[in-house]
Structures are given as C-alpha cells and as structure tokens.
C-alpha positions in Angstrom: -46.4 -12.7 13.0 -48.9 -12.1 9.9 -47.2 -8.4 9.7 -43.6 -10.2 9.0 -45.5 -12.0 7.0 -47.6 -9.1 5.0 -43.4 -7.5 5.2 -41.8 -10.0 3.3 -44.2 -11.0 0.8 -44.1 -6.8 -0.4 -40.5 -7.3 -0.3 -40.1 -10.7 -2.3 -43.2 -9.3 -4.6 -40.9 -6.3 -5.4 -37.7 -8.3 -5.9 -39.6 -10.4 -8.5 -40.6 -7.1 -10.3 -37.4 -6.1 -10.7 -35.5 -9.2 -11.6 -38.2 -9.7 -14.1 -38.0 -6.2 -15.7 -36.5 -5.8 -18.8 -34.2 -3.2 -17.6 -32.2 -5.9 -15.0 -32.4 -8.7 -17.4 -30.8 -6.4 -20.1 -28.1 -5.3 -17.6 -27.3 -8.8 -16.0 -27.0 -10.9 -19.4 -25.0 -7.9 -20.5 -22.4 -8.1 -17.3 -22.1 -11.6 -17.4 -21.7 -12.1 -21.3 -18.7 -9.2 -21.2 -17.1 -9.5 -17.5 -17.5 -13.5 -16.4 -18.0 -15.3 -19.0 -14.7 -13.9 -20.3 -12.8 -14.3 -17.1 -14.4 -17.6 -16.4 -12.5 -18.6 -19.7 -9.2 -16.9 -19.1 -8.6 -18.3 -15.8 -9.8 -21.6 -16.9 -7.1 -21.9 -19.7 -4.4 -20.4 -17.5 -4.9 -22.7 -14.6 -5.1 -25.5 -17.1 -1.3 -24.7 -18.5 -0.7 -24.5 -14.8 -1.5 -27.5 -14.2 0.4 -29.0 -17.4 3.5 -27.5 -16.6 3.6 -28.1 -13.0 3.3 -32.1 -13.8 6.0 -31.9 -16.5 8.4 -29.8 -14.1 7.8 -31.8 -11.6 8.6 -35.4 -13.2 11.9 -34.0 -14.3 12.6 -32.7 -11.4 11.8 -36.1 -9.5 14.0 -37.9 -12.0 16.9 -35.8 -11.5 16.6 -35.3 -7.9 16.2 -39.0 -7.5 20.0 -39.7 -9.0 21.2 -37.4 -6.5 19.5 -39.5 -3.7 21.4 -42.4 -4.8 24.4 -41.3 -4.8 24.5 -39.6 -1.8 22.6 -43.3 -0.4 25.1 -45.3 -2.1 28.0 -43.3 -0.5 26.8 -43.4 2.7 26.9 -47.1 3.0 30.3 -47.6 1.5 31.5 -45.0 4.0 30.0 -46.8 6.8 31.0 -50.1 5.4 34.6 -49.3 4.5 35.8 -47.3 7.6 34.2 -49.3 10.4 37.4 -51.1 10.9 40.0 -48.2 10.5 37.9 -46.4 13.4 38.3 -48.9 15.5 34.5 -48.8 16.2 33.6 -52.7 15.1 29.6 -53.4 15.2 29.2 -56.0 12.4 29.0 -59.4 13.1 31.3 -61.7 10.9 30.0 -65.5 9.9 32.2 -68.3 8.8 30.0 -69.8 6.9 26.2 -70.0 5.1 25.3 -72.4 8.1 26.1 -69.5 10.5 24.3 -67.2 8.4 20.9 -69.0 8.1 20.8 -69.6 12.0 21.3 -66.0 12.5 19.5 -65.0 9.4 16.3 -67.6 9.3 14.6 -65.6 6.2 18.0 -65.9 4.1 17.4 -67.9 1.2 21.0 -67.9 -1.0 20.5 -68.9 -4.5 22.4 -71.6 -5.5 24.9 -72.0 -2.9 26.5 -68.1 -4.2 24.6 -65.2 -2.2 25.0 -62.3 -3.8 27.8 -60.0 -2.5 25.5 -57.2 -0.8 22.3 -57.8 0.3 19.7 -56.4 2.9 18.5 -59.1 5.1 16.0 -59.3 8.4 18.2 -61.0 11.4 17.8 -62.1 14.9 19.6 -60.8 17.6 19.1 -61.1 21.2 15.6 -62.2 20.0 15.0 -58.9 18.4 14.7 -58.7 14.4 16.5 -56.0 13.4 17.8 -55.3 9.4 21.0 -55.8 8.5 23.5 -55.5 5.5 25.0 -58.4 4.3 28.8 -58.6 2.7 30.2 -61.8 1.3 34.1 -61.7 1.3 34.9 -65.2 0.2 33.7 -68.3 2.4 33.0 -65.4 5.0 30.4 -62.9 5.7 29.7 -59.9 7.7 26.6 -58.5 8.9 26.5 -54.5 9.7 23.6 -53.3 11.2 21.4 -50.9 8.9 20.1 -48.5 11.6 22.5 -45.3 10.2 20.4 -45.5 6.7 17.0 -45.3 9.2 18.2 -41.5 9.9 19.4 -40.2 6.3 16.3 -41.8 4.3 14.0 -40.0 7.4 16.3 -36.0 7.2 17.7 -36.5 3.7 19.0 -33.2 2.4 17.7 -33.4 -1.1 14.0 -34.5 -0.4 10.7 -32.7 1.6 10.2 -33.6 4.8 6.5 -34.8 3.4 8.2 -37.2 1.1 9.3 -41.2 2.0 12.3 -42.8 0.9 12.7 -47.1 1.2 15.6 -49.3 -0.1 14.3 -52.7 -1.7 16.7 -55.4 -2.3 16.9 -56.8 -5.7 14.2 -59.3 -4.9 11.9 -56.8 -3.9 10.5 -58.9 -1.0 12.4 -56.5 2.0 13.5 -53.3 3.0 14.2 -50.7 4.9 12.4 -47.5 4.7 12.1 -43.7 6.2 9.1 -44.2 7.7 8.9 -44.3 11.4 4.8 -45.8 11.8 6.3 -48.9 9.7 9.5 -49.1 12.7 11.8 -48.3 9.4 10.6 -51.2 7.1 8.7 -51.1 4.0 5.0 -52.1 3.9 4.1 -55.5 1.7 2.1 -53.0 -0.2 4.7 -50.8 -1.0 7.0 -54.0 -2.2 3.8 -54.8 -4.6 3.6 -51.4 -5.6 7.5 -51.0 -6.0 8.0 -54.1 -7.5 7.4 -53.5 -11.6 10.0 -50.7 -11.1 13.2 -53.2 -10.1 15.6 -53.3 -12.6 18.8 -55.5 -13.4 20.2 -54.2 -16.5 19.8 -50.7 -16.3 20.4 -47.7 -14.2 17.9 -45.5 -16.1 15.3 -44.1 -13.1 11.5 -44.7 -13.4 8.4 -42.8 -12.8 5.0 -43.9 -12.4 1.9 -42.8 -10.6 0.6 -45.2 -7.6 -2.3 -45.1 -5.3 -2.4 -45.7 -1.7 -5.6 -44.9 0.6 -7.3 -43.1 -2.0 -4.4 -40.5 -2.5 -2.0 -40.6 -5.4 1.6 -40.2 -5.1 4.7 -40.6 -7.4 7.1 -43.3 -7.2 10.3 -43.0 -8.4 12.3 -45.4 -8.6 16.5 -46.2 -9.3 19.3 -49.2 -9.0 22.1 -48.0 -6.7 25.3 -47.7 -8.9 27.3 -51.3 -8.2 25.0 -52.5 -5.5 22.2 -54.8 -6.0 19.8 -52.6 -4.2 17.2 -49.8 -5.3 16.2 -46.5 -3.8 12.4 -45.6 -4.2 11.1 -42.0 -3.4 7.1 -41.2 -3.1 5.8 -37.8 -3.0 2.9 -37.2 -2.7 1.1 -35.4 -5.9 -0.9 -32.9 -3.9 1.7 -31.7 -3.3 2.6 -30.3 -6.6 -1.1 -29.2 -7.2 -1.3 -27.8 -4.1 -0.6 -24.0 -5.4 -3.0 -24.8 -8.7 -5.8 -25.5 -6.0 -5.2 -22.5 -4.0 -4.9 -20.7 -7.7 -8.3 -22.3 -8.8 -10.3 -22.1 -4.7 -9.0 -18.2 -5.0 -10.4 -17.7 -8.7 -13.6 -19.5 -8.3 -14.4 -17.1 -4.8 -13.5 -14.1 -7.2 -16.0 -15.3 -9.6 -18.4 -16.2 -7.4 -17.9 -12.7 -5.4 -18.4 -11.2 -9.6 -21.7 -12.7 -10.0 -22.9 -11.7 -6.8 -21.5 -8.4 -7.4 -22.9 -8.6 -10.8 -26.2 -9.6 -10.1 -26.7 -6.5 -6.8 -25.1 -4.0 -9.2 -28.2 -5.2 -11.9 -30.9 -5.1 -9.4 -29.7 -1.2 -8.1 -29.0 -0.2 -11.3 -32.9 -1.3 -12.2 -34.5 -0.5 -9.4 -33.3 3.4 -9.5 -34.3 3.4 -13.4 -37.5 2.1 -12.1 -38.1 4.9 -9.3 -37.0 7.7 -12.3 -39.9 6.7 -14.5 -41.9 6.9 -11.6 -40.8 9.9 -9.9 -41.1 12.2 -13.3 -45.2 12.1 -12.1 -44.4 12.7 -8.8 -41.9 15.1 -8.8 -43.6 18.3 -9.1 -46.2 17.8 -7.1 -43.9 17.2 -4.3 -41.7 19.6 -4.7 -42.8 23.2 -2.1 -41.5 25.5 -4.6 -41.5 26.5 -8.7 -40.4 23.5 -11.1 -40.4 23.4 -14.6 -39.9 20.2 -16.6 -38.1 20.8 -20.1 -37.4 18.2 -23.0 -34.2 18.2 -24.6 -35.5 20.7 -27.0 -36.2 23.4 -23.9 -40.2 22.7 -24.4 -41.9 22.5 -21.3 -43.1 19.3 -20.2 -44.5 19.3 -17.0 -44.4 22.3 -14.5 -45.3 24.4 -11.2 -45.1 27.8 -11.4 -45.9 28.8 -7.7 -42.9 30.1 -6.4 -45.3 30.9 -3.0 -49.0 30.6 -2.3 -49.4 33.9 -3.9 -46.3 34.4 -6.1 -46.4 33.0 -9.1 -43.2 32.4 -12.2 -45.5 34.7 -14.4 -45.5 37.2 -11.8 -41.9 38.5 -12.2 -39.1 39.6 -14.2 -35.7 39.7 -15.2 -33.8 42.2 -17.5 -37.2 43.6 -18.4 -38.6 40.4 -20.0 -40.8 37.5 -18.2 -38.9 35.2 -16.2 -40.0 32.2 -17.6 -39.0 33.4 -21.2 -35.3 33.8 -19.8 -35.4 30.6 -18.3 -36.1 29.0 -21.9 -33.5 30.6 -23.2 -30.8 29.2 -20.2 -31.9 25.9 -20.2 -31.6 25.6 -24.3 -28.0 27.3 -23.4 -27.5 24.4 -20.7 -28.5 21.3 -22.3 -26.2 22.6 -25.5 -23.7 23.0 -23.0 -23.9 19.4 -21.4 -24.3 17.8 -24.7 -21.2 19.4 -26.3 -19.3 17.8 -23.1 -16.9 15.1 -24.6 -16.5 11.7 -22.3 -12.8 12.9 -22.2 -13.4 16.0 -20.6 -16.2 15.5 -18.6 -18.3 11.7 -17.7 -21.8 12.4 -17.7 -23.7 10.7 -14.9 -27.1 9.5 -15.8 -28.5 9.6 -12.2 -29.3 13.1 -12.3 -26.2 14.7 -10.7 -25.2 17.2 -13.5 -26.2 20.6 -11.7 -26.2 24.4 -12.0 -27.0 27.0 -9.5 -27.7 30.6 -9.8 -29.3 33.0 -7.7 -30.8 36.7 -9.5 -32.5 39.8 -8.4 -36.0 39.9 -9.9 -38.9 42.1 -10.1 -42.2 41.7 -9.5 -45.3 43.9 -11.3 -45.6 46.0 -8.8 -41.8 46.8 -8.1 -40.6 44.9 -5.4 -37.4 43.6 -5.9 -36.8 39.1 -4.6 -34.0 37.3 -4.8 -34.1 34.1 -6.2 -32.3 30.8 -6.4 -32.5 28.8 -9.3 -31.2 25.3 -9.9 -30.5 23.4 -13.4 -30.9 19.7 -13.1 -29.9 17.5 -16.3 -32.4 14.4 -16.0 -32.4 10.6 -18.2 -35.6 8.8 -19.5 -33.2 5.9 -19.6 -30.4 5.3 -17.5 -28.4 4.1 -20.2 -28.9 7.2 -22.3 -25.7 9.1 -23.6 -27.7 12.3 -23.6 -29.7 14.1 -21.4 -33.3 13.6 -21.6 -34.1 17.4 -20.7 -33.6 19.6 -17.7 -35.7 20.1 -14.6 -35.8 23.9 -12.9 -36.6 24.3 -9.5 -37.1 27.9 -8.3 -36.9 29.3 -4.9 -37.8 32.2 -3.2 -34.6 32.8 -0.9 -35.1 36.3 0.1 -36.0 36.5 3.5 -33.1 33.9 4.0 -30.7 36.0 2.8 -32.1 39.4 4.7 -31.9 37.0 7.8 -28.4 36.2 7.1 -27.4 39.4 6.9 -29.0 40.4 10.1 -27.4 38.1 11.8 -24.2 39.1 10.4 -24.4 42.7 11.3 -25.3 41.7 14.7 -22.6 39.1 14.7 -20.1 42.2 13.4 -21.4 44.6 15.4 -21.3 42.5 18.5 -17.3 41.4 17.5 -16.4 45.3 17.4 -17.3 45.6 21.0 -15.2 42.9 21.6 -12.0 43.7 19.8 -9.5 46.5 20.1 -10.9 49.9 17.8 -8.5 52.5 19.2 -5.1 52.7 19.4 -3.9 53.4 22.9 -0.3 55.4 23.2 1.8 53.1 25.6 5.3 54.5 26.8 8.2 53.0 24.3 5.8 51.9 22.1 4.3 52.6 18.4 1.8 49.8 16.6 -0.6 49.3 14.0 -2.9 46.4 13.5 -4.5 44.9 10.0 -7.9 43.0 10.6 -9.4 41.2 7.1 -12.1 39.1 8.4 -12.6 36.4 5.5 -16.7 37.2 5.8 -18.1 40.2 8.1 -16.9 38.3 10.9 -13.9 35.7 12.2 -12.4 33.9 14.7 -8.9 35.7 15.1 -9.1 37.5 18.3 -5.9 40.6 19.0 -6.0 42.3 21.8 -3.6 44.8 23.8 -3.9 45.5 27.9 -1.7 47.9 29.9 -1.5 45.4 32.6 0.0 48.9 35.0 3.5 49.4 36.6 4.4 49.7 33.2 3.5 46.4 32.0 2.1 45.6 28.7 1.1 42.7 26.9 0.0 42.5 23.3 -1.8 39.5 22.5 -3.1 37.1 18.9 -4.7 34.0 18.7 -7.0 32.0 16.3 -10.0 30.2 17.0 -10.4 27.3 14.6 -13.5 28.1 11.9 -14.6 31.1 10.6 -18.1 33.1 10.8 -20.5 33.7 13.5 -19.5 30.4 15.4 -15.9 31.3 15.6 -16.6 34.9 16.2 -19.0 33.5 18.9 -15.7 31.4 20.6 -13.4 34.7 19.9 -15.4 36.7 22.2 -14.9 33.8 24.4 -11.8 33.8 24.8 -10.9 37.3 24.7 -13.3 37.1 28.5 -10.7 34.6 29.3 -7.6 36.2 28.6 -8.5 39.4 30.3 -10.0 37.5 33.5 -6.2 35.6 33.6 -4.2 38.6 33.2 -6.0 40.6 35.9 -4.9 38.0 38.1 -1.6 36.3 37.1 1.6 38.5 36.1 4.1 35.4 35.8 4.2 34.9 31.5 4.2 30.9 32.5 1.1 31.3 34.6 -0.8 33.0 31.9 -0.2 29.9 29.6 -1.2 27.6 32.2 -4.6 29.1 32.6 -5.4 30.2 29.5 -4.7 26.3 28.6 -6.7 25.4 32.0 -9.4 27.2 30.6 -10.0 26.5 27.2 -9.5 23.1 28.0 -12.5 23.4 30.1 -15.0 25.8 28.7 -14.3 25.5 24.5 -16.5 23.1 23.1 -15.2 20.8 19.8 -14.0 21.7 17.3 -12.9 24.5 18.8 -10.9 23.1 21.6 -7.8 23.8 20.0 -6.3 27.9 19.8 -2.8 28.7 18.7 -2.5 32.0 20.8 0.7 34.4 20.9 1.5 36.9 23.4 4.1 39.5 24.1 4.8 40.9 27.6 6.8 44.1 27.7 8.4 44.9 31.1 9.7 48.3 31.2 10.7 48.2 34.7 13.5 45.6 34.1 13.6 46.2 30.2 12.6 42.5 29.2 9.9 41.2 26.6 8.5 37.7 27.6 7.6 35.4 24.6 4.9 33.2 25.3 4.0 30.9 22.3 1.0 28.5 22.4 1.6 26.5 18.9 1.2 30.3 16.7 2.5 30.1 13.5 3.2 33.8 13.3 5.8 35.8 14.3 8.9 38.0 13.1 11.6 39.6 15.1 13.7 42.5 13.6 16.9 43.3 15.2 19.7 44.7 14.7 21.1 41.9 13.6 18.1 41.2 11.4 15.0 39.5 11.0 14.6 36.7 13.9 11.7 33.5 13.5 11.2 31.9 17.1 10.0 28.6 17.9 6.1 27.4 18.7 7.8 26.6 22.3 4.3 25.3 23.7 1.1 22.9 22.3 -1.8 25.0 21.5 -4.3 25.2 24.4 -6.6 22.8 24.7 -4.3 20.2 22.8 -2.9 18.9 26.2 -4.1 19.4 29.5 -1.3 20.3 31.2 2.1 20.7 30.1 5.5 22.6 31.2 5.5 26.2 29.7 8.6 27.6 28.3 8.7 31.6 27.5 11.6 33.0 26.0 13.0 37.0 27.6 14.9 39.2 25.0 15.8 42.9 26.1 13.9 45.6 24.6 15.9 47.2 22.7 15.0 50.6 20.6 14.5 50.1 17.0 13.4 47.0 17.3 10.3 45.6 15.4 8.2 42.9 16.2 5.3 41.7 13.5 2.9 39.2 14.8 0.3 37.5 12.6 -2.3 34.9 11.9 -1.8 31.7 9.6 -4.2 33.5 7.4 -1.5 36.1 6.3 0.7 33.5 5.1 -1.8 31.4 3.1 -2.6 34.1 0.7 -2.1 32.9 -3.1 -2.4 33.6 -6.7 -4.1 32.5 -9.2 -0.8 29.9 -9.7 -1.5 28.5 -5.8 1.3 29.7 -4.7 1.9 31.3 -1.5 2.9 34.6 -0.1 5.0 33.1 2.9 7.7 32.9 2.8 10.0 34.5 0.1 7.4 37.2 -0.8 6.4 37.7 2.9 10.1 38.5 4.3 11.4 40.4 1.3 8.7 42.8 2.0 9.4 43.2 5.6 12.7 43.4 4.7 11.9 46.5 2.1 9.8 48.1 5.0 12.3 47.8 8.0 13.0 51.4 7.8 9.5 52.6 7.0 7.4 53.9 9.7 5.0 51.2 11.0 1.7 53.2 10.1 3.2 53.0 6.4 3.6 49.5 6.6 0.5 48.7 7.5 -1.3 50.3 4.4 1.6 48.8 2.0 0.4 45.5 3.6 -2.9 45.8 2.6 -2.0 46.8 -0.5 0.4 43.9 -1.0 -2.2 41.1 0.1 -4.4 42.7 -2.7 -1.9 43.2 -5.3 -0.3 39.6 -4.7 -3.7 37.5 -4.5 -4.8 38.5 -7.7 -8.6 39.1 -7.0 -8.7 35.6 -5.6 -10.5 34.4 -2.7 -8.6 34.9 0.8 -8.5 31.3 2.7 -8.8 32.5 6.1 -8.9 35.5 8.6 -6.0 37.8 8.3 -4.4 39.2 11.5 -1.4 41.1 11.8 0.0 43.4 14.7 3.4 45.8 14.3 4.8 46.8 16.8 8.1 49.3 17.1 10.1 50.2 19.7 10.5 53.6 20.3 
C-alpha cells in the first residue's frame, strides 16, 4: 500500500510541475484564447438565431396549419350531419321539445328559451354519458352522437401524432377532445386554460404559450367557420427545440472534448520541452559512440569524441584534412540548408526529427582505412522556435558491420549458386537462355530446368515473396521441394497439388504464398502442359502470334487444396515461349512508368526472329537502357525457350 502511495504522490508531484511551468500555461491560455473561446462564441450566436427562428417559423406555421384543421373539422361534421338521412343509416335521436331535451340532456341549460342552433352537449343514454351534437330545426331538435370527431381529432392528417386537438363549445365549459386518458373529453384545466382564447366576433386564430405539469406547450386556438364551436391545438414546445438541444448537447460535448484535448495537448507539448532542456546534459554522456554538439553558428557546444575505447574523432581523416574540421564545415552547410527551407516547401518539426545520414571511408594515422556513419540531427532550445537551435552529430564506427554483411552475402550468394541452374544443358527439340538480376547479391526468384527422362522435360519459375538472404534462404527451399515432387509424380495436376501441399506445410509467414510456373514438354506425344500457380509471367509465340495465358490456379500456399487446371498445346517448331518474374515487368524510368506492357511486347515482337541467345543480351541491355540508372524494384527472372 505505502508504495502506491510513494507511486502517485511522484506522479501528481510531476503533474503539478508541469501545469505550473511557464511553458504549459503559455500554451494552454494561448489554445484556449484562439480555438474555444472563439468557437464557444460562434456556436453560441448561431444556436441563438436557431432558436429565434425556429419559434417564429413555428408560430406561423401553427397559425396556418390550425385554419386548415378547421376546415377539414368543420366539414367533417356537416358531412356527417347532412348525409345521415340520405344513407339511410339514422343514429341521431330527434326531441320534440326543450322538456325532452333537458330530461335527456340534464346539464343543458338554454339561454332564454332559444338554444343556440349547434351546440356540443353531455347526454344520458342507457345510463351512459356520452357527447353529443345538438341541432335545433324549429320547435325540434336532434341529437347525433359525436364519437366520429373522437377518431379524426386522435389521426388527423394535418397534425403530429404528439400533438392534441379538443373542440370547446362557445361557453367554454365542455368538450370533446383527442385524448384517449381523458375517454375523449377535455380536462377542466384545459377549459381554464382554453378559455381567454374563445371568440365571438372574429375568426382571426390565436396563439399563446400555456403550462401544464411543468412543461410548456402552445395553444392555438380558432372559431369554426358558421358554427358556434372552436378548435384548439397544443403542441408541445419541446418539440420545436428539440433539434436546438441536440444542436447545443452536440456542441457543448465538442467543446468539452476541445478543452480536454486542449489541456493533454499543453501538458505533452510541455512535458517534452521539459525533457529537451534536460536531455541536452544528458545526451552525450549516454550516447556509446562520437557526438558533437554545435550551435547554430557550427561552434561546438558540448561533445564526445570517442568513436571506440581507443579511437578517437581526432584520430582520423577525410580528404586529407582532420575529420572534425570537415564536419564543421557540413554542419554550417546543414543548418544553412534547414534554415533557407521555406514553411511552403518544407514544415520544420521542432522535436528533433530533421535528419541526415551519410556514411564515408576514413583514414586513420597510421593508414587503416574505417567506414563510418554519420548522422545530422537539427535540435530546438525552445519548442516553439522557428529556427533550429544547432545540430547534434553522432558518429559511428560501422565497419565491422558492414564487412559482416558482406560475408554473409557472399555466403548467402555463393550458397544460392549451388542451388540454381549455372549450365545450360542441350535437351532434344530444345534451345533456351535464362537472365538472372538479383535486386542485391541474392533473391528469392528460384528457375530451374530437370530432364524428368523418357523424354520429358519440365522448365520451371517461381517467386518467393521478399528479397535478400531470407528469401534466398526460402528459394533453396523450395527448389528441394520441386525436385523431391517431380521425381515422384509425372501427372502436371499432381505436381501442383504437392507443391501446394507442401508449401502450405513447411513455408513459414510471410512467405507462405509463391506464384510458381512450370512447363512440361512431352516429346513422346508432342504436348506441352501449362501448369500456372497465380505467375504473372508468361508469353507464347506462335504462328499466329504472341499468346498471354491465364493464372489458371491460386498461388501455393494461398489455399489448401484446390482443383488444378493445366492447359496442353502441341509443340510445334518455331515456337517461343518467354517466361518471367513480376520483377521484369515492374522496371521504370525516371517518369514511373513501366516497361510492361507496350515496351515489353514490342520488343519481343522486334526479336521474334532473332536467335534466343541474342535476345537474351538485347534484354539486358533494354532493362538498362529503359530504367534510366534507376533502382530495379525487384528480382528479375526471365527464361526463353525455342523450339527447335
């Protein structure tokens, strides 16, 4: 327990320092005056016109919605009222007189002896109160139920299915209403609250804001046209807001998320100025090898000059001078170059990351000659410097690296010449050349070529996935493989099979995957079998012309087990087949652009005729010529093959 204790008081007395420094208070104020204060505003104002306009578009809306109600209200119950009779389907109840009516009615109360031609009235029947509409023709009256207003103020087309919808009569002291917990009658505090809103000489609709429950709503209010009635419609205003609060819950997250954002940013931003100022008396000490720390100016600061126990920067040379006089002069030349970098063309970063390698042949006094790497570092006093503070140099002594790397690459080489084809064998029929460019010393594309006997042959090219001593490693591999499967199987579809069974089981990742290509010749029944495992690379040139086949199979190791398919061609004389790597047809310029396809054919084209020896060294030549001096991206592969 006391070492969580001892943990979090070092981290919560470290988190003081650095909120308290001058570097994160400068950094936070800064954020906050130009990023949230200024959003802070901008959303308030815009949520404040949201919230203005929404009200005013929605009270006109309400007002003309609310004459559509009525109308469509109004002609509902003269519908109802007017056709009951022609339809034969008669439900009101006729009265001869106002005697009549109050026994049946007991809340009607007409004023002076003359009801008013249409009113909404509360009756009994079968000892059930139920709301009726009362007409006065003459000394008679009829009563027709209500109950088909219950459904169109409940699904009315032109309101929201949160909205309510009542009918008051004239007195305001009953109704009937769209809401189904009040069994379709309007509350005594909705008449109290509908009330001011009645009209008698005018058809003008009202607005006003109510409260019910602690939640405000809108009532809106209008006289049917001709009938002494009025249509009321509340909605409630949260409604209208709703989208403003979402608006306003979304933008205060996103300016809470800022500050937070704001405030981690200062601390990191602090805490690695911090650690520079700290490291610059640590650095050198630390570091195994040579450093030199210059100003801006290229004057030496701080430095190391052991390059090794007993090697020291004073010790050697470079173009006949004293290393650490050359090294002045590039690190003036590199800090003039940094500081004439424009923010256009290239954005400094003040953490350190601006950096130049070189390596150089050196010599010591007494003649032996080192390799060594050097590495220019740009480096800030102040993180929130424009220009670099200086440079720091770190000097290695790489050479026995580099002998060991090219020991092993020798080896490696020499190891991947036992393994591959290095003399041409004469097979009946048959006249070839092959091109091998390994992109270093050695690669991962495997060729190979076995007389298989009873005049059999199979020429073979795959490409392990990689490049270097790993993939040369993998090539050897599989060329074990391919020569154990072909002892054993002479079906084309077999040899797929278990060259996929194999890799499958015995290629480790990433180099599970091999595009492979193979070419049985058959002389005994004049066929060639094309077996294709996902390879890229091959041509066909007939007599009908050139001829591109399809991958036919996944490359092994892809799938586990899948149905080969291996395509038979006669062998014909005069025919030429060129097989090749992937690396062949990514060669490019200097523009990017690549020598498959267009350049690729035409020149097998141009060479059909030529002897297949020739067209091996005009190959060469042509992946020289066409690259430019640039950089090959892969292995390069390629096996002619004429028949003769």
């Amino acid at each position: 327990m006391a070492s969580y204790l001892e943990k979090f008081q070092y981290l919560l007395s470290n988190f003081l320092f650095v909120v308290r420094s001058k570097s994160f208070l400068k950094l936070f104020f800064s954020l906050f005056l130009f990023l949230i204060l200024p959003y802070s505003l901008i959303v308030g104002r815009m949520i404040y016109r949201e919230y203005r306009d929404a009200l005013d578009w929605n009270q006109r809306f309400q007002l003309v919605r609310i004459q559509l109600l009525a109308i469509d209200i109004e002609n509902q119950i003269r519908e109802t009222l007017e056709t009951e009779v022609p339809n034969g389907k008669q439900t009101s109840i006729y009265l001869r007189n106002i005697s009549d009516l109050q026994s049946f009615c007991p809340n009607f109360s007409p004023q002076n002896d003359h009801p008013l031609p249409f009113q909404i009235l509360q009756c009994n029947q079968d000892e059930n109160l139920r709301s009726y509409f009362l007409v006065s023709e003459g000394n008679r009256f009829r009563l027709h139920p209500s109950s088909f207003l219950e459904d169109a103020l409940l699904l009315s087309s032109f309101s929201d299915p949160n909205e309510g919808l009542f009918l008051l009569n004239q007195a305001g002291d009953y109704g009937i209403s769209g809401f189904i917990e009040d069994q379709f009658l309007v509350s005594e505090e909705w008449k109290e609250k509908a009330k001011p809103s009645l009209q008698r000489n005018s058809n003008v609709p009202t607005l006003k804001q109510v409260e019910k429950q602690g939640l405000n709503y809108f009532l809106v209010g209008i006289p049917l046209y001709g009938l002494p009635v009025h249509l009321f419609v509340v909605s409630p205003i949260h409604l209208v807001l709703q989208p403003i609060l979402d608006s306003l819950q979304a933008n205060l997250t996103t300016l809470v998320l800022l500050l937070m954002f704001t405030f981690f940013i200062s601390i990191l931003i602090s805490i690695r100025e911090i650690e520079s100022k700290q490291k610059l008396t640590l650095i050198l000490n630390e570091f195994p090898h040579a450093a030199i720390l210059y100003d801006s100016t290229g004057e030496v600061i701080l430095e190391n000059p052991k390059i090794e126990p007993k090697l020291s920067l004073t010790d050697v040379y470079l173009y006949q001078e004293p290393l650490k006089t050359w090294l002045k002069k590039e690190v003036i030349l590199f800090l003039k170059e940094i500081k004439g970098q424009t923010n256009s063309d290239h954005k400094l970063n003040p953490t350190g990351q601006n950096v130049k390698k070189d390596e150089f042949e050196v010599f010591t006094e007494n003649g032996e000659v080192l390799l060594l790497e050097i590495i220019y570092q740009i480096w800030y006093f102040e993180a929130k410097n424009k220009y670099a503070s200086g440079a720091l140099l770190l000097v290695q002594n790489v050479t026995k690296k580099r002998l060991e790397f090219e020991r092993e690459m020798d080896y490696a080489k020499d190891l991947q010449k036992k393994y591959l084809p290095n003399q041409i064998q004469l097979f009946p029929r048959f006249d070839y050349e092959i091109l091998y460019r390994p992109l270093i010393q050695v690669g991962g594309d495997y060729y190979d070529y076995i007389d298989l006997g009873n005049n059999r042959t199979i020429f073979a090219i795959g490409d392990v996935i990689g490049h270097g001593v790993k993939a040369a490693m993998m090539m050897t591999v599989l060329k074990v493989l391919f020569h154990q499967i072909t002892r054993t199987e002479t079906s084309p579809e077999m040899i797929l099979l278990k060259m996929n069974e194999g890799i499958t089981r015995h290629f480790p990742d990433p180099y599970a995957f091999v595009p492979f290509l193979f070419l049985l010749f058959d002389l005994n029944q004049n066929y060639v079998y094309y077996g294709n495992a996902g390879h890229p690379g091959m041509v066909h040139f007939t007599k009908t012309g050139p001829h591109c086949y399809e991958k036919l199979n996944p490359m092994f190791g892809m799938l586990p087990k899948f149905e080969p398919k291996v395509l038979q061609f006669p062998i014909q004389t005069g025919d030429r087949f060129h097989l090749f790597t992937d690396g062949l047809k990514d060669v490019e310029n200097s523009k990017k652009e690549k020598i498959w396809e267009t350049e690729l054919m035409t020149f097998f084209e141009q060479m059909k005729d030529n002897h297949i020896s020739l067209v091996k060294q005009e190959l060469d030549f042509k992946i020289r010529s066409f690259s430019e001096g640039k950089d090959l991206l892969d292995d390069i592969t390629w096996i002619g093959i004429d028949i003769i």
